[in-house]
N, C-alpha and C positions, 0 to 999 in steps of 0.2 A: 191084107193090110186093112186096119180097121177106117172106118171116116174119119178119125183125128189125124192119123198118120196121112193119110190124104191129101186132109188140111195143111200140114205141114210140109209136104210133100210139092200143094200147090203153090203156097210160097216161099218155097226155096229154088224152085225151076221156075217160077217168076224171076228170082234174083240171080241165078247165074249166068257167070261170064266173066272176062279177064277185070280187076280191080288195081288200083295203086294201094301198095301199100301202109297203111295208118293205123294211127293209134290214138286212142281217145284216153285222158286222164279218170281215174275213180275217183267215185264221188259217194261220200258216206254219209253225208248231210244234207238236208233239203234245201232247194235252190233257194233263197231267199231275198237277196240283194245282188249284187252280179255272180256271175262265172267264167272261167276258163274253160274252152276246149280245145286242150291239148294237142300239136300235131306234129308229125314226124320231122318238118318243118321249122316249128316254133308255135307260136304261141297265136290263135285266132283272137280278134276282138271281144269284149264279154258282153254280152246279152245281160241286159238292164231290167230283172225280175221283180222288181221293186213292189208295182202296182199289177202284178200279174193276177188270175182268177184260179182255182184249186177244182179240177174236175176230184170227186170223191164215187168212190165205185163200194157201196158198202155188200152188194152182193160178191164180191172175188176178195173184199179187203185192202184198197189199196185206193192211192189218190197221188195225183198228177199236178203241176203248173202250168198253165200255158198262158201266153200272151192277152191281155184285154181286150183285144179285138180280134180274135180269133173264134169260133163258135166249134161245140162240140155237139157230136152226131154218136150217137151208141145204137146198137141193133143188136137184137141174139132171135135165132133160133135153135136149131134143130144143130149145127155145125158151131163155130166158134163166134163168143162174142168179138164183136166188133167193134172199138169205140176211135172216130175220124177225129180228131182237133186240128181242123182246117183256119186258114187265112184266106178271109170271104175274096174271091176274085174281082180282082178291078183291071180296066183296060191296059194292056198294056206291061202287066204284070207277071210272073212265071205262077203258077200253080205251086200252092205251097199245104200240105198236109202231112200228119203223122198219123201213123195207125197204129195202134194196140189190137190184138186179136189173144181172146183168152182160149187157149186151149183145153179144156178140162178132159182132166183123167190120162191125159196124154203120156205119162209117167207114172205108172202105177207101181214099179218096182223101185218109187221113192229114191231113184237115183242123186245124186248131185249132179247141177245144170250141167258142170262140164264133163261129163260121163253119157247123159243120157244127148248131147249135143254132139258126141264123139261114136255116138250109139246110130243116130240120124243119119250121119254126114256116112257113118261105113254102109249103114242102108240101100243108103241112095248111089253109093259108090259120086258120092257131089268133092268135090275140093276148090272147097270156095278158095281165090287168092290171095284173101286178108282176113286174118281172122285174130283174135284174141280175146283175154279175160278182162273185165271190168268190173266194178261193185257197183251197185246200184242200190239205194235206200235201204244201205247197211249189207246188203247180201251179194253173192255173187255169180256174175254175170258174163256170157259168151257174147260176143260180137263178131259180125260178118261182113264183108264188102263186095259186093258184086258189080259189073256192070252189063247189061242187056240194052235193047233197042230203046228203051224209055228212062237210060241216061245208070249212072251210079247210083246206088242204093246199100243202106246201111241198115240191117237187123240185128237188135241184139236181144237175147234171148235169158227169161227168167223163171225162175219158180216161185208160182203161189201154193201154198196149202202141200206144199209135197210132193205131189202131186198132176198138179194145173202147171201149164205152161205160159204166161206170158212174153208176146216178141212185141217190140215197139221199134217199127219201119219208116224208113222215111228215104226220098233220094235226096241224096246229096247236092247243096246248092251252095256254093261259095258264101253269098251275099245272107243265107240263112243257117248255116251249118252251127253257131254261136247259138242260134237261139233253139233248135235242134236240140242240140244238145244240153242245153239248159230246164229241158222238159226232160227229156232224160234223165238226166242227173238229179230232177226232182221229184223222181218217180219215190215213193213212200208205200213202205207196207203197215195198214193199220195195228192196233194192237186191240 
């Protein structure tokens, strides 16, 4: 198994464990002014994007929405890029962050995401409990739901360049899952 499959390897047996089953609405347009996400449910509150900031990645080609007062953190090495867009902690507060981790090269047989995600999941012999497709900044997109010791968590999984893999993580927070998803939904691949 190469170091990327590793990588993915490491965060997917981070994420598993029994989940509820959901579903999140596609989104082919950049988040701009509110949004819905979708639940098996009904309908969560929409996250108010209005005056949001645009993380821009011109190295992988893509760019993101996140909240005004959130801050983002990116690293790369050797292993996959990493980019955090956290909500600074305050007392009293739950911990709120999402992760993007670029995988590159992770896909070299140019698969489509839900091939090369159905490729992963027989790998690992993993059967996450929730799972589905989505679109995401026009293209399309696997999601997964797990839960472990550090609560529920939602990855959903994309292709850059053909190639690369981008997952963008988050655990699920009732009170934050609206605006979650609203970065999600405004994920964009440049041109």
């Amino acid at each position: 198994m190469n170091g990327l499959s590793v990588a993915f390897l490491a965060l997917t047996l981070l994420c598993v464990g029994a989940a509820g089953d959901q579903l999140m609405a596609s989104s082919q347009k950049r988040a701009s002014t509110k949004q819905n996400a979708a639940h098996a449910n009904g309908v969560a509150p929409a996250a108010d994007t209005s005056a949001w900031k645009t993380y821009r990645n011109e190295k992988h080609g893509f760019e993101v929405s996140y909240p005004e007062t959130w801050v983002v953190n990116a690293s790369s090495g050797t292993g996959p890029d990493i980019i955090t867009i956290a909500k600074p902690l305050r007392n009293g507060e739950s911990n709120a962050s999402l992760t993007l981790a670029v995988q590159k090269n992770q896909n070299p047989k140019k698969l489509s995401i839900e091939q090369w995600y159905a490729d992963q999941m027989k790998l690992m012999n993993a059967h996450p409990e929730s799972i589905g497709n989505v679109v995401i900044g026009g293209q399309p997109a696997v999601f997964m739901e797990n839960t472990n010791s550090f609560g529920k968590r939602r990855d959903t999984f994309t292709l850059l360049n053909q190639t690369d893999v981008l997952s963008l993580s988050y655990k699920r927070q009732t009170e934050l899952d609206a605006t979650y998803w609203a970065i999600v939904a405004s994920f964009r691949v440049l041109k």
